[in-house]
C-alpha positions as CSV (number, residue, x, y, z in Angstrom):
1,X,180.7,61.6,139.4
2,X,184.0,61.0,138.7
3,X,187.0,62.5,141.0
4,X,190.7,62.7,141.5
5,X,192.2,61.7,144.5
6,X,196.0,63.2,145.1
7,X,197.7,60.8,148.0
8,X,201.4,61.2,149.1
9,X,202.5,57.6,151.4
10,X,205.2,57.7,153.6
11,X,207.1,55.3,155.7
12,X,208.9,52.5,154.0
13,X,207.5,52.4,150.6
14,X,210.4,52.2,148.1
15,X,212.1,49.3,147.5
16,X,209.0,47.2,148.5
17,X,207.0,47.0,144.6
18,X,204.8,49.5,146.1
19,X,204.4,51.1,142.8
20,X,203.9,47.6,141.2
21,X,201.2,46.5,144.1
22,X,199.8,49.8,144.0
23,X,199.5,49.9,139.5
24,X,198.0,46.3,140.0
25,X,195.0,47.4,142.5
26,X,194.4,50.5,140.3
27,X,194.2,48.4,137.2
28,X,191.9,46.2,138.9
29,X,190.0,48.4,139.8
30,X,189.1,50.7,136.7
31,X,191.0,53.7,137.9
32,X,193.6,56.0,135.5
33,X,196.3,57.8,136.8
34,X,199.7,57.4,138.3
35,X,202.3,56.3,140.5
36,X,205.7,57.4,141.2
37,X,208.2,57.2,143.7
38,X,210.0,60.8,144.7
39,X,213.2,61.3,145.8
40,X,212.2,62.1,149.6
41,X,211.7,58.3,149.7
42,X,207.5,59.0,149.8
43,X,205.3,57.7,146.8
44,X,203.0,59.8,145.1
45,X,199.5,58.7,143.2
46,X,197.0,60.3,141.6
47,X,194.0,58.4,140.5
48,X,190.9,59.7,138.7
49,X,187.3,57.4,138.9
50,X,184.5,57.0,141.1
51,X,184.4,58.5,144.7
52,X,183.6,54.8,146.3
53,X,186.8,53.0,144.0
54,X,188.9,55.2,144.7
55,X,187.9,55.0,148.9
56,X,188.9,51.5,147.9
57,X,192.4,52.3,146.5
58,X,193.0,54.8,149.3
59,X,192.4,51.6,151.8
60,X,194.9,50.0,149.6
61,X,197.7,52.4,150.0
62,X,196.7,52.6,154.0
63,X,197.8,49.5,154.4
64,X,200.7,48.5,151.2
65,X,201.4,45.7,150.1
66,X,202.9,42.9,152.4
67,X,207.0,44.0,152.4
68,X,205.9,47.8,152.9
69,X,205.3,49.8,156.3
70,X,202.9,53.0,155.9
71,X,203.5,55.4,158.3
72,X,201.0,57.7,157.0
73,X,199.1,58.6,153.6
74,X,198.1,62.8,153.1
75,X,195.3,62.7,150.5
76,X,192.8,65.6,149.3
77,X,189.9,65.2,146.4
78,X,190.6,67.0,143.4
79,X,187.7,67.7,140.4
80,X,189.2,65.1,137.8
81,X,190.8,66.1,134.8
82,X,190.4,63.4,132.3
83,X,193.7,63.7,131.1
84,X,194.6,60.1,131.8
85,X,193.6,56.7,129.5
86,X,195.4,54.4,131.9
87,X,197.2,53.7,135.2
88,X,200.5,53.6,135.1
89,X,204.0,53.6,136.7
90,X,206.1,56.8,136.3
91,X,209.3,58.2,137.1
């Protein structure tokens, strides 16, 4: 069944090609959505696909990539609206 996930990431996550790191894994992954950084410095994704791939991006944004320092990532499940055809970066 497929599902959205809705994550918010804070800690040092701008400025670090967390949005590129995090558009790559996605990609890789199957998943359609998006990322986007917001002006309180957090990033925001949301990601629609299978519950297990998108446990697996969720890992992914627990941790960053290797110039980024996650302090903490709020996330909730979300029915999916299948209003996305890819993953990509926003602004």
């Amino acid at each position: 069944m497929t599902e959205q996930l809705h994550a918010i990431v804070r800690g040092r996550v701008q400025g670090v090609s967390f949005r590129y790191y995090t558009h790559l894994r996605a990609t890789e992954l199957g998943l359609k959505g998006w990322v986007r950084n917001l002006p309180d410095g957090t990033v925001e994704v949301t990601a629609e696909g299978e519950r297990e791939v998108l446990e697996a991006l969720l890992a992914f944004l627990q941790e960053g990539p290797s110039g980024a320092r996650v302090v903490s990532v709020l996330f909730d499940w979300r029915p999916a609206s299948g209003e996305f055809d890819e993953f990509e970066i926003t602004y």
